[in-house]
Backbone atoms as SQL, in Angstrom:
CREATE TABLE atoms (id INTEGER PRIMARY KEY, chain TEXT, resi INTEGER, resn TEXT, atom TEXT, x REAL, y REAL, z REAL);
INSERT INTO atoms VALUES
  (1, 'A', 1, 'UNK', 'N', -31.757, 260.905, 118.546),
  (2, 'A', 1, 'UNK', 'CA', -32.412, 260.790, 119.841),
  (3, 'A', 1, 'UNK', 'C', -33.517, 259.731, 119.734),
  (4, 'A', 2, 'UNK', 'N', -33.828, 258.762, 120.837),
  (5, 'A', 2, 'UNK', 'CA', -34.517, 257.562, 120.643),
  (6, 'A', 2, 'UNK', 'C', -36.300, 258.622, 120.613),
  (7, 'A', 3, 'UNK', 'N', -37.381, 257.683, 120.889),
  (8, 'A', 3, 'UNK', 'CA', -38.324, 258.244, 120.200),
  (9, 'A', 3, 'UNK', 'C', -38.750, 257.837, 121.940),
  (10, 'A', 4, 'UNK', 'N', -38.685, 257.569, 122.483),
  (11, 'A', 4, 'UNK', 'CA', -39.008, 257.164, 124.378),
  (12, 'A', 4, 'UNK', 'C', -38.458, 258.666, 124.879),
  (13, 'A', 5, 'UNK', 'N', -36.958, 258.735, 124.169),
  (14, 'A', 5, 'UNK', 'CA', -36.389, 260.154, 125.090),
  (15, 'A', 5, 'UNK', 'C', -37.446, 261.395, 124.735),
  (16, 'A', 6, 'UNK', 'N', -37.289, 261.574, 123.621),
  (17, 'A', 6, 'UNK', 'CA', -38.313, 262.279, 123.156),
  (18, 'A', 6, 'UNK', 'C', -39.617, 262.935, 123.246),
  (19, 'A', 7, 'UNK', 'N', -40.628, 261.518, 123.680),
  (20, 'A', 7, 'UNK', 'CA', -41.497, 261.535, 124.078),
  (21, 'A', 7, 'UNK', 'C', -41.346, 262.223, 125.542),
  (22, 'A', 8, 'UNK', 'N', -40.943, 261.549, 126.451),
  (23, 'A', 8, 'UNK', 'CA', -40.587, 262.030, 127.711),
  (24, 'A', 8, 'UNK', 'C', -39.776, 263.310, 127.745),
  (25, 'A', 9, 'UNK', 'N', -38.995, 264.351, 127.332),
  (26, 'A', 9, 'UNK', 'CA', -38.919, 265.693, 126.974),
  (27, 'A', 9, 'UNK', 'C', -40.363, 266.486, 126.809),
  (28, 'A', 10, 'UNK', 'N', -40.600, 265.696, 125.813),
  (29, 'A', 10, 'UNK', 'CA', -42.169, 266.755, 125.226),
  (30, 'A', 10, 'UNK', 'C', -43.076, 266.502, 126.662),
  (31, 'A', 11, 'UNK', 'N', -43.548, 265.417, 127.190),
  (32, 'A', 11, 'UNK', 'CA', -44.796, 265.372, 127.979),
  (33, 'A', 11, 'UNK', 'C', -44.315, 266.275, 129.395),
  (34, 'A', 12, 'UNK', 'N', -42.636, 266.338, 129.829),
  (35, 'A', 12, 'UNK', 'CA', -42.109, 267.430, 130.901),
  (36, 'A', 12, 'UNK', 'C', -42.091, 268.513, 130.242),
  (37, 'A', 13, 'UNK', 'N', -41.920, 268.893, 128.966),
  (38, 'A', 13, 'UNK', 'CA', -41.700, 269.930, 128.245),
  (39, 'A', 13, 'UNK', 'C', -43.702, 271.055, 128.455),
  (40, 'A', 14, 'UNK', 'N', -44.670, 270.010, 128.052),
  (41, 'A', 14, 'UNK', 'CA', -46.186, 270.193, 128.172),
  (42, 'A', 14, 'UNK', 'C', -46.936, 270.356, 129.290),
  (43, 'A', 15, 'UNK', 'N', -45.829, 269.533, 130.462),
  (44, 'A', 15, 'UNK', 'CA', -46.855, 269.725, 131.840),
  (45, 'A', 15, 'UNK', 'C', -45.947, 270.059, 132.908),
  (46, 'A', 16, 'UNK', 'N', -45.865, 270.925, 133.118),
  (47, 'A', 16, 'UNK', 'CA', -44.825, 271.791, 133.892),
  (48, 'A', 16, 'UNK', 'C', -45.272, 271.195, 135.380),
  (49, 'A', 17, 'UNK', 'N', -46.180, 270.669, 136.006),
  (50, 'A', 17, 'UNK', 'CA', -46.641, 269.923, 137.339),
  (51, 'A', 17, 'UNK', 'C', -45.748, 269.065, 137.190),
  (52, 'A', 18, 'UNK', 'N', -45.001, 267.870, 136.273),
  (53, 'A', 18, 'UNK', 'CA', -44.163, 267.297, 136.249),
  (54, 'A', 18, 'UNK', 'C', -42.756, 267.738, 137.105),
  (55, 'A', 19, 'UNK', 'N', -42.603, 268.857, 137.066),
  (56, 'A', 19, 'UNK', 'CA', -41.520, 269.084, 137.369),
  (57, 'A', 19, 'UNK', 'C', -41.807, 269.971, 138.884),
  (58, 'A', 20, 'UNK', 'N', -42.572, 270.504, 138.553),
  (59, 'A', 20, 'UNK', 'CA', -43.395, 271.250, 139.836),
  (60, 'A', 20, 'UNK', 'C', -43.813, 270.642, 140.868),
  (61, 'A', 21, 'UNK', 'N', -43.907, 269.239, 141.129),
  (62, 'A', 21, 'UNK', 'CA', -44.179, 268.494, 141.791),
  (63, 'A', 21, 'UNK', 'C', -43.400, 267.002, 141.581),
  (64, 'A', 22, 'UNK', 'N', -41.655, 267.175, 141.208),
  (65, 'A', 22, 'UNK', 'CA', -40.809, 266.556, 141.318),
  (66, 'A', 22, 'UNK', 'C', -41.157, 265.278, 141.005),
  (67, 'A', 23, 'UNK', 'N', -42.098, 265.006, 139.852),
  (68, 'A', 23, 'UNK', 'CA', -42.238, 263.293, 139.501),
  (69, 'A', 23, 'UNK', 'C', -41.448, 263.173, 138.411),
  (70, 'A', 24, 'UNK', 'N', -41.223, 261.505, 138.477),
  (71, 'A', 24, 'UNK', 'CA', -40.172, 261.117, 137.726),
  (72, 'A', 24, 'UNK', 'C', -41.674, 260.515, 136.368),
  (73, 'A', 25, 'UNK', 'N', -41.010, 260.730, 134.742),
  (74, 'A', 25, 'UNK', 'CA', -41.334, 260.490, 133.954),
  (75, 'A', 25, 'UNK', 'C', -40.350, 259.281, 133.074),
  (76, 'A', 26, 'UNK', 'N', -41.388, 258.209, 132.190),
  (77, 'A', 26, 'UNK', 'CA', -40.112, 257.436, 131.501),
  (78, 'A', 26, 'UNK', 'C', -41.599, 256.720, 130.698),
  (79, 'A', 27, 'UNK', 'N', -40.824, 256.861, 129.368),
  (80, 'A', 27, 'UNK', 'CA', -41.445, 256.130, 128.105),
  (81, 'A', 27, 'UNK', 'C', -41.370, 254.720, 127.683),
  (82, 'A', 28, 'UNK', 'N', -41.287, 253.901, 127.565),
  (83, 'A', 28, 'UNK', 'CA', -41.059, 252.920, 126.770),
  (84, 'A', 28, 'UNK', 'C', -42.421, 251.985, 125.537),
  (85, 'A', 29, 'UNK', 'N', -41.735, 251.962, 124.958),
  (86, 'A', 29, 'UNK', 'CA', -42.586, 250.663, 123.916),
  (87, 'A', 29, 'UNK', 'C', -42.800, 249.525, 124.036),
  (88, 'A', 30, 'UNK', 'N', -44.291, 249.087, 124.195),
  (89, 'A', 30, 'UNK', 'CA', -44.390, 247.893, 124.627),
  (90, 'A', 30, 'UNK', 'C', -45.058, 247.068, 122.867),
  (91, 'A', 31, 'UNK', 'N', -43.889, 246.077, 122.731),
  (92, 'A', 31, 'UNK', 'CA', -44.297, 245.614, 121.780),
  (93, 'A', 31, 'UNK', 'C', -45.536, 244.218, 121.523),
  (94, 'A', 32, 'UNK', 'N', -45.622, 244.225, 122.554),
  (95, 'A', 32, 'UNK', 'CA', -47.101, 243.435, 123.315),
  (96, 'A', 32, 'UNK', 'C', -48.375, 243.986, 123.063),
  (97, 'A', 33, 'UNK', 'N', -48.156, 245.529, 123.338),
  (98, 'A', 33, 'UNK', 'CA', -49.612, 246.195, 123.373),
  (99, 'A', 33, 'UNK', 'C', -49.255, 246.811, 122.137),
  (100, 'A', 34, 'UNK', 'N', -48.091, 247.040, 121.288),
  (101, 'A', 34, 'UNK', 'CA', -48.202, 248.310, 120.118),
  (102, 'A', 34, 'UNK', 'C', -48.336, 249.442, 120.413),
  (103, 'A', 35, 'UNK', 'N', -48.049, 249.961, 121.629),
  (104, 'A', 35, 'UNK', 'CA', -48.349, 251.816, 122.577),
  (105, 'A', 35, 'UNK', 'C', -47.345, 251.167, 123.361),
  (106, 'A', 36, 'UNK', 'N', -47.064, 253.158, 123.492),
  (107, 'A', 36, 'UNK', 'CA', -46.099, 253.530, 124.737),
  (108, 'A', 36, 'UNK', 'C', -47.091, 253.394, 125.762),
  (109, 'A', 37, 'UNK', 'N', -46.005, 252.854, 126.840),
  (110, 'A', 37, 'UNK', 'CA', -46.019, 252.725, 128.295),
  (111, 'A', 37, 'UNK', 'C', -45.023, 254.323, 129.304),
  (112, 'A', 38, 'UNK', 'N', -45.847, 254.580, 129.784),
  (113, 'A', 38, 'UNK', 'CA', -45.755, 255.800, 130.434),
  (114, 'A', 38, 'UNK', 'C', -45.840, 255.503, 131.704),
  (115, 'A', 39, 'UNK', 'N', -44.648, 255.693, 131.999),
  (116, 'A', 39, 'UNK', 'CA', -44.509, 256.130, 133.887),
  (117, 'A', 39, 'UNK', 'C', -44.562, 257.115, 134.726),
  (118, 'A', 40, 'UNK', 'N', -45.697, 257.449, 135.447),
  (119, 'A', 40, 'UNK', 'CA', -45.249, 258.584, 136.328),
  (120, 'A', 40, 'UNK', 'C', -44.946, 258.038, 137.973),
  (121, 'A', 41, 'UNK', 'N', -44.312, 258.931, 138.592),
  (122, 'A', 41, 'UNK', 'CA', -43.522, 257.940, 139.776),
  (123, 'A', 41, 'UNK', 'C', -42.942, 258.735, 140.647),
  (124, 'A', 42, 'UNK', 'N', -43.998, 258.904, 141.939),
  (125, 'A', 42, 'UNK', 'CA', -43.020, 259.822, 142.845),
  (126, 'A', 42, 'UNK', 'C', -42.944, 258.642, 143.971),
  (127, 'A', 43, 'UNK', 'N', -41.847, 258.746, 144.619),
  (128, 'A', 43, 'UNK', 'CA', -41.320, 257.323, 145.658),
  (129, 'A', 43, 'UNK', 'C', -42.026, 256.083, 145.005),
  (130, 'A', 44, 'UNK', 'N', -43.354, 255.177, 146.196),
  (131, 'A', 44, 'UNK', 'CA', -43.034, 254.115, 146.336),
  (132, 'A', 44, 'UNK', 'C', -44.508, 254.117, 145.147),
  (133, 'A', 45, 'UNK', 'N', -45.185, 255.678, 144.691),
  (134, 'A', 45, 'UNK', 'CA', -46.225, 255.477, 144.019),
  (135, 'A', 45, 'UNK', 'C', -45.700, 255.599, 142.575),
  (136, 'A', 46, 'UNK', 'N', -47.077, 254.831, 141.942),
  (137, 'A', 46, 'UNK', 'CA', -46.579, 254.746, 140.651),
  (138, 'A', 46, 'UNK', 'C', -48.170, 254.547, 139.553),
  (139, 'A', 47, 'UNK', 'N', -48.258, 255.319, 138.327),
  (140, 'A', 47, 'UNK', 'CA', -48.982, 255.239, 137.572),
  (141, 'A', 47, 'UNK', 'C', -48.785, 254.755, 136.075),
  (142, 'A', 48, 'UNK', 'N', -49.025, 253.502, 135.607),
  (143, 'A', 48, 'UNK', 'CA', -48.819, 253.746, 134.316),
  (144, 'A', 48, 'UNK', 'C', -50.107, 254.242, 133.551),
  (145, 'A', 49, 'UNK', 'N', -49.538, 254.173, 132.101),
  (146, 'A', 49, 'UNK', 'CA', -50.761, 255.156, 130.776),
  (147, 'A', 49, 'UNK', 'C', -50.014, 254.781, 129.885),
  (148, 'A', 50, 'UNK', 'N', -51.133, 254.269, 128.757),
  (149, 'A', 50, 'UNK', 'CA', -50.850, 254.129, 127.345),
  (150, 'A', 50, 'UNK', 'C', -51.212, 255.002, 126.903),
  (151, 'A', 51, 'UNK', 'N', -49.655, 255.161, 125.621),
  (152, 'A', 51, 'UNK', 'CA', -49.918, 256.267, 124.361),
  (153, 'A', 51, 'UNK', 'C', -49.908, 255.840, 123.144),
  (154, 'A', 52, 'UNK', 'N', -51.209, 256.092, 122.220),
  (155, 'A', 52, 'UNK', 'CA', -51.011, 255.216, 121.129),
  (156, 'A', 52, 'UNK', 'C', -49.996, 256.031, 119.945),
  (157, 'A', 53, 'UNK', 'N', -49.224, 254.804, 119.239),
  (158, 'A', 53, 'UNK', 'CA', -47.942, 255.501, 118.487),
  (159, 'A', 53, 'UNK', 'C', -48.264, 256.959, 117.923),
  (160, 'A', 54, 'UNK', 'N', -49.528, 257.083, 117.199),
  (161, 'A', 54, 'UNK', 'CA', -49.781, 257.991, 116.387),
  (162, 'A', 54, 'UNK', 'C', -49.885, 259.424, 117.820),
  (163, 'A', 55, 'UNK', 'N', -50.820, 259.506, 118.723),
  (164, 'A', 55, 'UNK', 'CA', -51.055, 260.139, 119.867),
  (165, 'A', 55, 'UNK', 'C', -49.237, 260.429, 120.212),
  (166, 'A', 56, 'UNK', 'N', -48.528, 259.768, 120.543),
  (167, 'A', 56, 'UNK', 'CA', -46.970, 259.944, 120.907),
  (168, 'A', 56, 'UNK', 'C', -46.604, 260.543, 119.952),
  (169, 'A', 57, 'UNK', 'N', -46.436, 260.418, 118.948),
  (170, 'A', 57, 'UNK', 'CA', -45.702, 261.591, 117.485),
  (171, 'A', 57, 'UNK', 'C', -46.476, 262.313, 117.684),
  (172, 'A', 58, 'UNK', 'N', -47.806, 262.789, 117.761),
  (173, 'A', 58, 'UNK', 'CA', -48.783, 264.546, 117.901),
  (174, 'A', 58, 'UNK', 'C', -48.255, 265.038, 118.980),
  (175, 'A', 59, 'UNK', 'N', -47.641, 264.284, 120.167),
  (176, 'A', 59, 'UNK', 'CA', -47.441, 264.449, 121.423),
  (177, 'A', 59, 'UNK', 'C', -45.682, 265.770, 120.777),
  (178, 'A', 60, 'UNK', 'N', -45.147, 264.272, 120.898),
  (179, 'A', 60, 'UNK', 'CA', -43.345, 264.961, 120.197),
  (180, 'A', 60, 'UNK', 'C', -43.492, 266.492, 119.188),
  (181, 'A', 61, 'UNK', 'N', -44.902, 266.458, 118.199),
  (182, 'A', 61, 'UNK', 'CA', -45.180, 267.277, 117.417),
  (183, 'A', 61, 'UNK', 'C', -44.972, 268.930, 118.425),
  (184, 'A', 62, 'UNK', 'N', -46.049, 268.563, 119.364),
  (185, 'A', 62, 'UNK', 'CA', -46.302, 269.992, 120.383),
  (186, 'A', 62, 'UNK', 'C', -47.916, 269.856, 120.931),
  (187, 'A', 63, 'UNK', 'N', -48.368, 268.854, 120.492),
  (188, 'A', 63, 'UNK', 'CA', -49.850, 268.498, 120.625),
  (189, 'A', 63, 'UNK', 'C', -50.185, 268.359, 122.070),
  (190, 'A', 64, 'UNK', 'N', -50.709, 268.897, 123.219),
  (191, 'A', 64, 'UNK', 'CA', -51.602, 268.007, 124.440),
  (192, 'A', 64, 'UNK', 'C', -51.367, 266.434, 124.070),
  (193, 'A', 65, 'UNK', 'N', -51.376, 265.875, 125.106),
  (194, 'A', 65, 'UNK', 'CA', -51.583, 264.740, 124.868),
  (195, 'A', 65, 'UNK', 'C', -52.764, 264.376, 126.207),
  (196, 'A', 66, 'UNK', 'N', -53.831, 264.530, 125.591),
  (197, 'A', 66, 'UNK', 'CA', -55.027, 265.002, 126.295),
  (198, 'A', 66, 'UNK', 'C', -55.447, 263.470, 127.141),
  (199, 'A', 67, 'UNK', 'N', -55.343, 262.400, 126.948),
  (200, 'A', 67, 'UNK', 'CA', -55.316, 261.667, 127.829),
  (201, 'A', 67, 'UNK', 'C', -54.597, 261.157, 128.367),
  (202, 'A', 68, 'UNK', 'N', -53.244, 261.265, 128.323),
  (203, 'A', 68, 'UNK', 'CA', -52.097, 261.929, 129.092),
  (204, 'A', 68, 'UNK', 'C', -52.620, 262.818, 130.881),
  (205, 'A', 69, 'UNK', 'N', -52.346, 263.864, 129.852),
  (206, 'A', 69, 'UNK', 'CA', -52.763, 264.860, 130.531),
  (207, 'A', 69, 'UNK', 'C', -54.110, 264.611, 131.865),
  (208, 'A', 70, 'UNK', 'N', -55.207, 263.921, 131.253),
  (209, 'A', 70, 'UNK', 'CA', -56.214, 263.237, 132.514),
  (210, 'A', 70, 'UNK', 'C', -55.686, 262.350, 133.399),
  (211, 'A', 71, 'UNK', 'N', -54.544, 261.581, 133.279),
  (212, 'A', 71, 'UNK', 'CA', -53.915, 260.794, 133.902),
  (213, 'A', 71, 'UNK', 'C', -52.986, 260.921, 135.029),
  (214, 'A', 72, 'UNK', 'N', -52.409, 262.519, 134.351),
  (215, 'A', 72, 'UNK', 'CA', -51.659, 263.252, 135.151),
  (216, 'A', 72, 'UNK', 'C', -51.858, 263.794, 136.152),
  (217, 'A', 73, 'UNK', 'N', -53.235, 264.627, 135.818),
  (218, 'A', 73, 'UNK', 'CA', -53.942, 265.658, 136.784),
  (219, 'A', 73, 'UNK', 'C', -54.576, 264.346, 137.975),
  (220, 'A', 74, 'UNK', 'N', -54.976, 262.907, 137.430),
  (221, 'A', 74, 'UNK', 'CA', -55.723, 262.157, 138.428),
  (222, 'A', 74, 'UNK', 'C', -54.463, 261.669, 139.321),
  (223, 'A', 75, 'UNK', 'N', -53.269, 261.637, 138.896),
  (224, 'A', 75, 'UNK', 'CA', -52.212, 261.019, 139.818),
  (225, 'A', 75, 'UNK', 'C', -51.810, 261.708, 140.757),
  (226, 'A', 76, 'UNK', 'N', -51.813, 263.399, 140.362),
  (227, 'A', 76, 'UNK', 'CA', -51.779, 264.155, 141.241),
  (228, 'A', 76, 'UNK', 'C', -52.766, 264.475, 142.362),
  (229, 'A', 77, 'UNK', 'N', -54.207, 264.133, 141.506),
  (230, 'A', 77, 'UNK', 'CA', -54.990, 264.218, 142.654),
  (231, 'A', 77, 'UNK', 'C', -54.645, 263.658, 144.291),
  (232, 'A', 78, 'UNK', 'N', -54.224, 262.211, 143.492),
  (233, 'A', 78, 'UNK', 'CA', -54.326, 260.928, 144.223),
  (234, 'A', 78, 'UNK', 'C', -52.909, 260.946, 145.230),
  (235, 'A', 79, 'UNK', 'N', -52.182, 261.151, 144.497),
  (236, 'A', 79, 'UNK', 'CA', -51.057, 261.277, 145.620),
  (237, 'A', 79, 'UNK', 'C', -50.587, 262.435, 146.022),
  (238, 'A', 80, 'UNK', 'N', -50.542, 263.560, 145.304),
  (239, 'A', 80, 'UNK', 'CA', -50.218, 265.072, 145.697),
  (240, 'A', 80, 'UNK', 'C', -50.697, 265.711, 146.685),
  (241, 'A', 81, 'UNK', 'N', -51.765, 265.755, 145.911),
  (242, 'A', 81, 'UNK', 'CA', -53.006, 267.156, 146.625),
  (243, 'A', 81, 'UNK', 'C', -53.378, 266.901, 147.899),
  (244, 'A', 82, 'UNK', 'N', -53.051, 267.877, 148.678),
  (245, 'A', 82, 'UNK', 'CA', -53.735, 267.386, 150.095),
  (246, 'A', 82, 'UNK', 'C', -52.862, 266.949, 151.298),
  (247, 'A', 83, 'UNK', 'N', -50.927, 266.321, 150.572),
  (248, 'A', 83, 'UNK', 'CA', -50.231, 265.818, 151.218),
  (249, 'A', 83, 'UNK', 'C', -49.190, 266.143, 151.260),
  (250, 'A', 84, 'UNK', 'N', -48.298, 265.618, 151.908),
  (251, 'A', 84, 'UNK', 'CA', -46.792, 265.839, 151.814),
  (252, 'A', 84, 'UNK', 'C', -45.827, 265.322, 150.636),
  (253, 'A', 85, 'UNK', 'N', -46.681, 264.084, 150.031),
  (254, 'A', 85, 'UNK', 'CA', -45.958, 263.686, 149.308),
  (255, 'A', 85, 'UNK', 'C', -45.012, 264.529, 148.104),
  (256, 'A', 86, 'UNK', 'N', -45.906, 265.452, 147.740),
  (257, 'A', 86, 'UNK', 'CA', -45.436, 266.231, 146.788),
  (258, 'A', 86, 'UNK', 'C', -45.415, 268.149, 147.029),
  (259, 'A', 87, 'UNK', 'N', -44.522, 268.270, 148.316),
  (260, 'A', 87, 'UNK', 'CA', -43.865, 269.598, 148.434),
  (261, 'A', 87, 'UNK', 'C', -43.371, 269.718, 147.505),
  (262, 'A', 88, 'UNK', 'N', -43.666, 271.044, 147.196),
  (263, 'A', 88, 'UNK', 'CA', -43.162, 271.943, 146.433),
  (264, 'A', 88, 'UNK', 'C', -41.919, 272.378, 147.152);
């Protein structure tokens, strides 16, 4: 299994709002910056977040990925809470 799929399992696997609020997740490696690139993405909105390699393996481990996780809760702020965008 690639180490993007992976990642993206564990961070839906860790934050159940992911799925609870129907956003799309996707990993990739940017060999530019040396960190994963993290997508979160409901319709036309979209957030990225860097994960640094070591932070992504604690992540895959079972770890929070605690600034992750701040990124998450602020995207939701921003487009969720409050709206239609993200019925449950």
């Amino acid at each position: 299994m690639r180490v993007g799929t992976q990642i993206t399992e564990k961070i839906i696997e860790l934050y159940p709002e992911i799925k609870k609020f129907n956003l799309d997740v996707t990993a990739e490696f940017s060999d530019e910056k040396n960190e994963w690139i993290i997508t979160l993405s409901k319709g036309k909105e979209t957030l990225q977040t860097h994960i640094k390699t070591g932070d992504a393996l604690k992540c895959i481990e079972g770890e929070k990925c605690v600034y992750f996780g701040n990124q998450l809760m602020g995207f939701i702020d921003a487009y969720c809470s409050g709206s239609d965008a993200c019925k449950i």
